[in-house]
PLY file of the C-alpha trace (Angstrom):
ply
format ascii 1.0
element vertex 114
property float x
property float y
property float z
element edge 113
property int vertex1
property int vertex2
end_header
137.76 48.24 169.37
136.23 51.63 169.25
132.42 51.60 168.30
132.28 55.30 166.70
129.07 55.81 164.78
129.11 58.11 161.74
126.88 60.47 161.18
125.17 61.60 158.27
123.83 65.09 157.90
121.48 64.71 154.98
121.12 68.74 153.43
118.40 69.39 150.89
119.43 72.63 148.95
117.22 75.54 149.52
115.20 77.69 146.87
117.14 81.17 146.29
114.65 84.65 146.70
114.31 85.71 142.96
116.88 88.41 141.84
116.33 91.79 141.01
116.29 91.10 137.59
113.97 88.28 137.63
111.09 90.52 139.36
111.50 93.18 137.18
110.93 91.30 134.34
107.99 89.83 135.34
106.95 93.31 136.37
106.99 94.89 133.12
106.08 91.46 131.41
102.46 92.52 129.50
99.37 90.97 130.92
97.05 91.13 127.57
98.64 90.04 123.74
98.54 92.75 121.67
98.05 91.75 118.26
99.91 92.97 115.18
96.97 93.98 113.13
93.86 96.25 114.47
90.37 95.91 113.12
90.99 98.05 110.58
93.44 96.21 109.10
91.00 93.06 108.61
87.99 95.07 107.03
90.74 96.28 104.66
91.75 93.02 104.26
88.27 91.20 103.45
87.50 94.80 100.99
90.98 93.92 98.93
89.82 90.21 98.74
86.65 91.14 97.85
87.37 93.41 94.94
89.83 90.66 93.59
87.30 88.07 93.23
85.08 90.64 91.96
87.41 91.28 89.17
87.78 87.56 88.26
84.57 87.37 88.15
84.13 90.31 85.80
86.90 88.64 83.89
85.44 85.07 83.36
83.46 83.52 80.39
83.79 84.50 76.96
82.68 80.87 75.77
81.44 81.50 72.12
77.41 80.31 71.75
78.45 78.31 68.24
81.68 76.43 68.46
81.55 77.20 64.42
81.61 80.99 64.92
84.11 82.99 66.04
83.02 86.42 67.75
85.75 88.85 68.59
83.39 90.70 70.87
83.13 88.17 73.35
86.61 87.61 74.41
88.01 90.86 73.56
85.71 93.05 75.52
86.00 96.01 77.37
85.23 94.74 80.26
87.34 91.73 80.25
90.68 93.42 79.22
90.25 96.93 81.12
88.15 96.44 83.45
88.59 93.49 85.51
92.09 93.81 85.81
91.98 97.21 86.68
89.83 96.11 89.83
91.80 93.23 90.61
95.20 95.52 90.86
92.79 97.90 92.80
92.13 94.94 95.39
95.66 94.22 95.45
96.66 97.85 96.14
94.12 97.45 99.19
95.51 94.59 100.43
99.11 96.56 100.82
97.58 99.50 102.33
95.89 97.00 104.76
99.01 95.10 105.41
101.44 98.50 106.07
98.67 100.56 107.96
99.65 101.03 111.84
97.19 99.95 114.17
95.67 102.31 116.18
96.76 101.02 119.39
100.97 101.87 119.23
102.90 100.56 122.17
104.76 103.63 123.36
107.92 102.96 125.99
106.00 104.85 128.72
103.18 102.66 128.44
105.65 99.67 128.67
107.12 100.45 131.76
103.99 102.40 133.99
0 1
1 2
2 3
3 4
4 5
5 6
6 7
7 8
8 9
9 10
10 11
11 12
12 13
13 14
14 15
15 16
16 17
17 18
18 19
19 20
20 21
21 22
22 23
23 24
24 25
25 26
26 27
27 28
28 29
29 30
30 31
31 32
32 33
33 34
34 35
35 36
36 37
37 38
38 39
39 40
40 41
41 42
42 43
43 44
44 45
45 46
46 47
47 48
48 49
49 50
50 51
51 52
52 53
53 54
54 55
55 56
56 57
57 58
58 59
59 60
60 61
61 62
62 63
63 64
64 65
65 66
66 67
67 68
68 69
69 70
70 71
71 72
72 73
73 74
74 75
75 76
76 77
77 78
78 79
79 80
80 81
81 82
82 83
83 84
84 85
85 86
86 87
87 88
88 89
89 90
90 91
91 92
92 93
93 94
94 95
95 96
96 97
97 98
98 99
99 100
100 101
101 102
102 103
103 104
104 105
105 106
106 107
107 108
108 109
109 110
110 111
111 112
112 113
């Protein structure tokens, strides 16, 4: 009888050097989030927001003082039928412009890659 022993060459795979493309990516990969809206952009926000709760607040009440009488006046106002919805389409016009301005801060392609 022949007494050959078998051998076993155990081989653990080895970890491949990143490719070109992997390193580049994470070379032009940004460091800092840049956000979508600037400063701006929020204070125009809050001001639009503002002037629409201003506006229904100009447009509440009109409760009469004598639930017998009926006083045209109080509902029908000048301020409650002009007024407050003229500032409440105001805040809403703000809150577009705030929405659609550019931030200051534009990512340009040269910036991206340097």
């Amino acid at each position: 009888m022949s007494t050959k022993k078998k051998v076993v060459v155990a081989t653990t795979p080895t970890k491949s050097a990143p490719t070109v493309q992997r390193s580049k990516a994470a070379a032009v990969a940004p460091k800092s989030t840049i956000l979508i809206f600037d400063k701006t952009n929020y204070l125009l926000m809050l001001v639009g927001l503002a002037l629409i709760a201003f506006g229904l607040v100009l447009m509440s009440g009109g409760q009469m003082p004598d639930p017998n009488t009926w006083d045209e006046s109080l509902i029908y106002s000048r301020r409650r039928t002009v007024i407050a919805p003229a500032i409440i389409l105001l805040g809403l016009v703000v809150e577009i412009i705030a929405i659609f301005k550019k931030p200051m801060h534009e990512v340009t392609p040269a910036a991206e890659v340097a």
